[in-house]
C-alpha positions as CSV (number, residue, x, y, z in Angstrom):
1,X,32.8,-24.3,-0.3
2,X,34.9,-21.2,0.3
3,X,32.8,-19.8,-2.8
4,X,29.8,-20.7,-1.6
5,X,29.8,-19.1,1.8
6,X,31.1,-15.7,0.2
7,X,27.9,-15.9,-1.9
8,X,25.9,-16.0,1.1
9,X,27.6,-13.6,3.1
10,X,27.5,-11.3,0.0
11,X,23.7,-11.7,-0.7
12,X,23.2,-11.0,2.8
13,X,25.2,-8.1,2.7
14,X,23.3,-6.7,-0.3
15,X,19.9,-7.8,1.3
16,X,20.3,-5.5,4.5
17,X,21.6,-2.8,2.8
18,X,18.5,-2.4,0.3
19,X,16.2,-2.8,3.1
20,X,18.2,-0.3,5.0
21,X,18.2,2.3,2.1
22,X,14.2,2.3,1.2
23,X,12.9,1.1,4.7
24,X,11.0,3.0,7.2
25,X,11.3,1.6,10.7
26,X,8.6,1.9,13.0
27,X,7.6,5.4,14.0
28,X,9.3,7.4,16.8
29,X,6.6,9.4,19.2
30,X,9.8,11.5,20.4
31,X,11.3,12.3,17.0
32,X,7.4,12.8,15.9
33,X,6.8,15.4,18.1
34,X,9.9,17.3,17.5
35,X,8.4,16.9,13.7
36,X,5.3,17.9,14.5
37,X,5.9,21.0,16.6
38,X,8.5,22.2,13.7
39,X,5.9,21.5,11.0
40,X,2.1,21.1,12.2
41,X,1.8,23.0,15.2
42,X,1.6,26.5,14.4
43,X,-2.2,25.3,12.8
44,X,-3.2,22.1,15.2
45,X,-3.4,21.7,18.9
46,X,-1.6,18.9,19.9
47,X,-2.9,19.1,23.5
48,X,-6.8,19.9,23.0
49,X,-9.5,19.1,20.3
50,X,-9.9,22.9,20.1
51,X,-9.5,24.1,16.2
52,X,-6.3,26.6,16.1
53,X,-5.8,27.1,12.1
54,X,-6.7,23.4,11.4
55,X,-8.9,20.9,14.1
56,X,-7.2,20.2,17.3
57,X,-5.8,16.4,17.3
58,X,-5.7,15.2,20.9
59,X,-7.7,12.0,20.7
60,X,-7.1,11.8,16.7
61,X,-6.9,8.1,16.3
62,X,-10.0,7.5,19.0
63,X,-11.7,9.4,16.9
64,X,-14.7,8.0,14.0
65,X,-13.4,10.5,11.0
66,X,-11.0,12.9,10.1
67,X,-12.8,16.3,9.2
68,X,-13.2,15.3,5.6
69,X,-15.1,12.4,6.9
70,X,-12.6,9.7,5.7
71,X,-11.8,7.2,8.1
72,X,-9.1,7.9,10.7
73,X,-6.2,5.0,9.8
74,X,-2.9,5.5,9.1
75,X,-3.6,5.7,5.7
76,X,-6.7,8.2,5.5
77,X,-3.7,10.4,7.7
78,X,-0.8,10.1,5.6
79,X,-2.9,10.4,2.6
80,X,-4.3,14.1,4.4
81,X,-0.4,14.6,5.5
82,X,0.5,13.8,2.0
83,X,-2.0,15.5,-0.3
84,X,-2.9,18.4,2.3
85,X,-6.6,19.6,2.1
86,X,-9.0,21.9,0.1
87,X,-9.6,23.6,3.5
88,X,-5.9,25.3,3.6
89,X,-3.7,22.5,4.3
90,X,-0.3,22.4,2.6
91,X,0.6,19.2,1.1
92,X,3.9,18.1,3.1
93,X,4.8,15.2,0.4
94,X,7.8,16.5,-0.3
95,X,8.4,18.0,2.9
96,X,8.6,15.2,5.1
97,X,10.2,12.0,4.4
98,X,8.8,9.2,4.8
99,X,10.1,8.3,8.5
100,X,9.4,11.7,9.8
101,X,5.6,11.1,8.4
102,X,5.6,7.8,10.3
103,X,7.1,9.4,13.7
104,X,4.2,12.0,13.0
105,X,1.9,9.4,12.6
106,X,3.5,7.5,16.1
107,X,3.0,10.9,17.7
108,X,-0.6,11.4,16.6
109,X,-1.3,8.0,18.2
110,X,0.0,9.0,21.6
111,X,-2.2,11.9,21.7
């Protein structure tokens, strides 16, 4: 029995930790906007739909399309995050992980 429960306990163990080494929690708006300002606002408005660089993204995820007339979801957004655009946008795939891209994408929502 002894045996047994140490299986358990171990598998559980090993379970949690996987999940906690390749999982991305849900996004943070706080830790977002500390990502986007470092990374996205020196070419998007956060606080208007006014184009600065890039189009302004107040309102982003009320809106019908992103400028390449994909549909906004999160992931038409990562994928523009991700890939960057023929318009002048820098890819950020291997810039951001994969949390910080989520608490961007949290942020974006709470525009």
């Amino acid at each position: 029995m002894t045996k047994g429960i140490s299986i358990v306990i171990g598998a559980g163990l090993l379970a949690a930790g996987l999940s906690a080494l390749g999982a991305t929690k849900p996004g943070d708006v706080a830790k977002g906007k500390e990502t986007f300002e470092s990374n996205c606002a020196v070419c998007h408005n956060a606080d208007s739909e006014e184009k600065k660089m890039g189009p302004g993204l107040k309102g982003l995820f009320k809106r019908a399309t992103l400028a390449n007339k994909k549909k906004v979801s999160d992931a038409s957004v990562t994928e523009m995050i991700n890939k960057g655009s023929d318009a002048g946008m820098p890819a950020f795939a291997d810039i951001l992980s994969d949390q910080e891209k989520a608490d961007v994408l949290a942020y974006l929502k709470s525009l």
